[in-house]
C-alpha positions in Angstrom: 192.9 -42.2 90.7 190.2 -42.2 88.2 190.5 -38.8 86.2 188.2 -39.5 82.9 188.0 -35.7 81.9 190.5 -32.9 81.5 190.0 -29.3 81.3 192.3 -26.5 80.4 191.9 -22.7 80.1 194.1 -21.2 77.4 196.1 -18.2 77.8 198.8 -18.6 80.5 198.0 -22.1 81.5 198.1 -24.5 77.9 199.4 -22.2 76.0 203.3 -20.5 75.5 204.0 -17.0 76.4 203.1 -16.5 73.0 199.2 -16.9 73.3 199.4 -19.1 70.4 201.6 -22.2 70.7 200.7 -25.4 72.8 204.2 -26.5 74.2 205.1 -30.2 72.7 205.0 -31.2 76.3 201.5 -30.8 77.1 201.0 -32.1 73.4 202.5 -35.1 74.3 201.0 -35.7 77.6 197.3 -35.0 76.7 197.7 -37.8 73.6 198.4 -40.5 75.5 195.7 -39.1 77.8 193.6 -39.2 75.2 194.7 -42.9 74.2 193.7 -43.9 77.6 190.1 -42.8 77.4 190.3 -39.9 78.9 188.3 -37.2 77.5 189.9 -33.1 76.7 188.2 -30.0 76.9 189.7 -26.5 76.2 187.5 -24.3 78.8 188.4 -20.8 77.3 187.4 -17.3 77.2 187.8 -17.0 73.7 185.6 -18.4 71.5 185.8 -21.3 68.6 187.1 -19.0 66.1 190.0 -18.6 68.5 190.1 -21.9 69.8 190.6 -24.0 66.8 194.0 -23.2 65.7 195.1 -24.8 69.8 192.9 -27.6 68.6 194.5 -28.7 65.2 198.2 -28.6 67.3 197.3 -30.5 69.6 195.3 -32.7 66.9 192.5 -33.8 68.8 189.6 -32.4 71.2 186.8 -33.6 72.5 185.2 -30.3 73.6 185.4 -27.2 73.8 183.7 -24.9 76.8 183.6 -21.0 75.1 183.3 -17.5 76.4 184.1 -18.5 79.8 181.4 -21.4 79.6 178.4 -19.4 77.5 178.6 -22.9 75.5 179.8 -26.4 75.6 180.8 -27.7 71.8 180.9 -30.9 71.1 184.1 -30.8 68.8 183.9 -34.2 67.0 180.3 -34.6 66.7 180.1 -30.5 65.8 177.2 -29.6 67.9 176.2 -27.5 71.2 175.6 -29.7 73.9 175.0 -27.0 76.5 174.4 -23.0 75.6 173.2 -19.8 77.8 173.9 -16.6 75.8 173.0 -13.3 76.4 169.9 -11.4 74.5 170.3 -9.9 71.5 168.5 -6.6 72.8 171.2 -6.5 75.9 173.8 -7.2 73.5 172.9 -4.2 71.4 172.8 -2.0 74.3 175.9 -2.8 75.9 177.3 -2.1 72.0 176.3 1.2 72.2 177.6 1.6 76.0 181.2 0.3 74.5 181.8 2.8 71.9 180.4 5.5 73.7 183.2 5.1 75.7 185.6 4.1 72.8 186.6 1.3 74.2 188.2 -1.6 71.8 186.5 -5.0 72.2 185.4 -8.1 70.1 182.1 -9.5 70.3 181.7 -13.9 70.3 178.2 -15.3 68.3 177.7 -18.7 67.9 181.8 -19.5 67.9 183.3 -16.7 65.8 184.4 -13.3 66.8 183.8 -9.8 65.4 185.0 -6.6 65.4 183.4 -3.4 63.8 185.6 -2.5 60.9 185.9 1.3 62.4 187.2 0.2 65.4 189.8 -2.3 64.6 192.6 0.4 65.5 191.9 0.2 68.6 191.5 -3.4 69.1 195.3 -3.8 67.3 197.4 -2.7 70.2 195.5 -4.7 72.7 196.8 -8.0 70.5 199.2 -10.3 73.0 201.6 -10.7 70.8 202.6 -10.6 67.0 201.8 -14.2 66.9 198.1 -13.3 68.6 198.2 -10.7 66.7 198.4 -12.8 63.3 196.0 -15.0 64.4 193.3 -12.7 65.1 193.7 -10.8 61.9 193.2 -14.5 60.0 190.6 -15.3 62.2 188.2 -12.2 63.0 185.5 -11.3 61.3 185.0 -7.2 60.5 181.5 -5.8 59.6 180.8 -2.4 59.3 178.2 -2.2 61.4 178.2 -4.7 64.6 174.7 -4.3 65.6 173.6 -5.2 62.0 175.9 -8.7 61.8 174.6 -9.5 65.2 170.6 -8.0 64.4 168.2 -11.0 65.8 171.2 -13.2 67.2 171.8 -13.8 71.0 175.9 -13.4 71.9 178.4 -15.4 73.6 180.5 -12.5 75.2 181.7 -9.5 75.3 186.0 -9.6 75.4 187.0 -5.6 76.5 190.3 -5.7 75.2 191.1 -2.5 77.9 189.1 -0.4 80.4 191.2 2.5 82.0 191.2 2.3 86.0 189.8 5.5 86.1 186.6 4.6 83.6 186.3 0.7 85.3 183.2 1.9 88.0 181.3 3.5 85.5 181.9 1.2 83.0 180.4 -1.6 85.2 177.6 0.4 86.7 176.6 1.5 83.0 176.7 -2.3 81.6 175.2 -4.1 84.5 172.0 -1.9 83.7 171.6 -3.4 81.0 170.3 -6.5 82.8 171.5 -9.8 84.4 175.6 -10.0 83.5 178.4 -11.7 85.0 181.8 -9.7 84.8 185.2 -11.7 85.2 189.0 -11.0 83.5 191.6 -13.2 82.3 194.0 -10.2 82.7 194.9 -7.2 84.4 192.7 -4.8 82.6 190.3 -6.9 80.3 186.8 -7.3 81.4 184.4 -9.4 80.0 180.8 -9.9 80.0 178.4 -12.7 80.0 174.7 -13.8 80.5 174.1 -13.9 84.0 174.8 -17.4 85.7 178.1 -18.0 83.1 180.9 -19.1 84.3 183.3 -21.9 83.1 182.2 -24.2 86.5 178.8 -24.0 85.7 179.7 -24.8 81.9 181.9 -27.6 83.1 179.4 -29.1 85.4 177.2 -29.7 82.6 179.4 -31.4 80.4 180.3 -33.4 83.4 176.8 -34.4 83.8 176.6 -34.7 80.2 179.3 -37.2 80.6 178.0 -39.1 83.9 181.1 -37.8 85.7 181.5 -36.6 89.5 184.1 -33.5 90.4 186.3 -36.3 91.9 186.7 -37.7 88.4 187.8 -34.1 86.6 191.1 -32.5 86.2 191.0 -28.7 85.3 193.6 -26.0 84.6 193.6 -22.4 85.1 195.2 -19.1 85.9 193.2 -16.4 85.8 189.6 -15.0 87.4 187.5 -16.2 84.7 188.7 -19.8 85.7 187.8 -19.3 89.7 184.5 -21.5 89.5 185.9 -24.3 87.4 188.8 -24.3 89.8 186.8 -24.9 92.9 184.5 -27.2 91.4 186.9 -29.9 90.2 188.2 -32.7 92.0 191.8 -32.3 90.7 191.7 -29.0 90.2 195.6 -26.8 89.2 196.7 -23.3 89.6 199.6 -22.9 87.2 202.8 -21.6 89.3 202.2 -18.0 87.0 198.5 -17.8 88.3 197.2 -15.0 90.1 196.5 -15.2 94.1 192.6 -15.8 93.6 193.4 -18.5 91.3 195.6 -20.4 93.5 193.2 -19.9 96.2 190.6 -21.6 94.3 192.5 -24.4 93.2 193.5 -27.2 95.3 197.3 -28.0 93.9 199.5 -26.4 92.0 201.3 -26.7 88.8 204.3 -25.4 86.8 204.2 -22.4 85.0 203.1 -22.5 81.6 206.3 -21.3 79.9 207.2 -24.5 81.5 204.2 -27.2 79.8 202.6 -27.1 83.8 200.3 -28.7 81.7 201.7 -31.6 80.5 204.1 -32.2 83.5 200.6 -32.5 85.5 199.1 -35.1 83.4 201.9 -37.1 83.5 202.5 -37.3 87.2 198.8 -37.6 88.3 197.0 -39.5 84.9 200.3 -41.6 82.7 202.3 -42.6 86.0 198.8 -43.6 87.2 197.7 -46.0 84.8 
């Protein structure tokens, strides 16, 4: 076995029920991972902003794929190796789509996250959890006006906290107007938008090639739809035992849940007792 890159989605796969704490387990596992050569990479919906607190408990990273791959960061040497964001001018308009329908979202530009100050009660009770829900607080920023923090700036994704079943078609048909988009969810009633052509397979592809690494020599984790391309892609690719159908489908083994570090118990058995 030759794994030489690992790649992990967040919420309900690396990450505690909690949406905030990385199990000591998988903290554990990915260190000596890490001492044998192996390179990490969170592959996330969320962007830096909401990324680096996972980062500084597992205390290291090599990089980090955001907004369900809009951009690869090179975490130690601080750059972008690899971006495609969506327009400014499509951004706006999909702004004003959003709160015509009231709808509480965040917007990610260039790793950080914002919320319009007016709307942040109705982002609040969307929070996964009083720990999330601490975290986001420290970590968001809150303009008054979006469209005039964003103005000239191309954006990462859109994260829809919550669209009602009954507003979901129209949503979509209304957004996709705007232009090229691609729509995916990490739970049951998010949706989230990106440049057309994102997805966190495409994102990990290029830091693979980046790295001069095949899909036979890449390890991924994931539970969710927003992971589907990365998990078909990769060699070693892991459904957590929580995952939902599509995301098992995708994958090509399975691992425990993540209330249970199906992280780290994975790493061990396929990467330490391998060495």
């Amino acid at each position: 076995m030759n794994i030489k890159l690992i790649a992990m989605d967040m919420d309900g796969t690396l990450l505690d029920a909690n949406h905030v704490t990385v199990p000591q387990r998988n903290i554990t596992a990915l260190r000596a991972a890490s001492r044998l050569g192996v390179a990490l990479a969170i592959a996330s919906g969320r962007t830096w902003s909401l990324i680096s607190d996972a980062v500084e408990q597992l205390g290291l990273m090599d990089y980090a794929l955001v907004g369900n791959g809009a951009a690869v960061r090179d975490v130690r040497g601080r750059k972008r190796i690899y971006e495609k964001c969506m327009p400014n001018a499509q951004a706006l308009d999909i702004i004003r789509i959003l709160q015509s329908h009231r709808l509480p979202f965040e917007v990610y530009c260039a790793g950080q996250n914002y919320v319009e100050r007016g709307d942040v009660d109705l982002v609040r009770p969307h929070c996964l959890s009083p720990e999330f829900t601490a975290l986001f607080a420290e970590k968001t920023l809150f303009p008054e006006k979006l469209a005039d923090a964003l103005a000239g700036r191309d954006v990462e994704k859109f994260n829809i906290f919550h669209v009602p079943l009954a507003e979901r078609e129209q949503v979509e048909r209304e957004v996709l107007a705007t232009g090229a988009l691609e729509i995916a969810n990490a739970f049951a009633q998010n949706m989230e938008l990106a440049a057309g052509g994102v997805n966190k397979g495409t994102a990990l592809q290029a830091l693979a090639a980046h790295l001069g690494l095949g899909p036979e020599q890449v390890m991924a984790f994931g539970d969710a739809g927003n992971d589907l391309e990365m998990l078909s892609w990769a060699g070693w690719s892991f459904a957590m035992d929580n995952a939902s159908p599509q995301a098992k489908a995708a994958a090509k083994y399975r691992a425990a849940a993540n209330t249970e570090a199906g992280v780290g118990q994975a790493v061990e058995k396929y990467v330490l007792e391998q060495a």
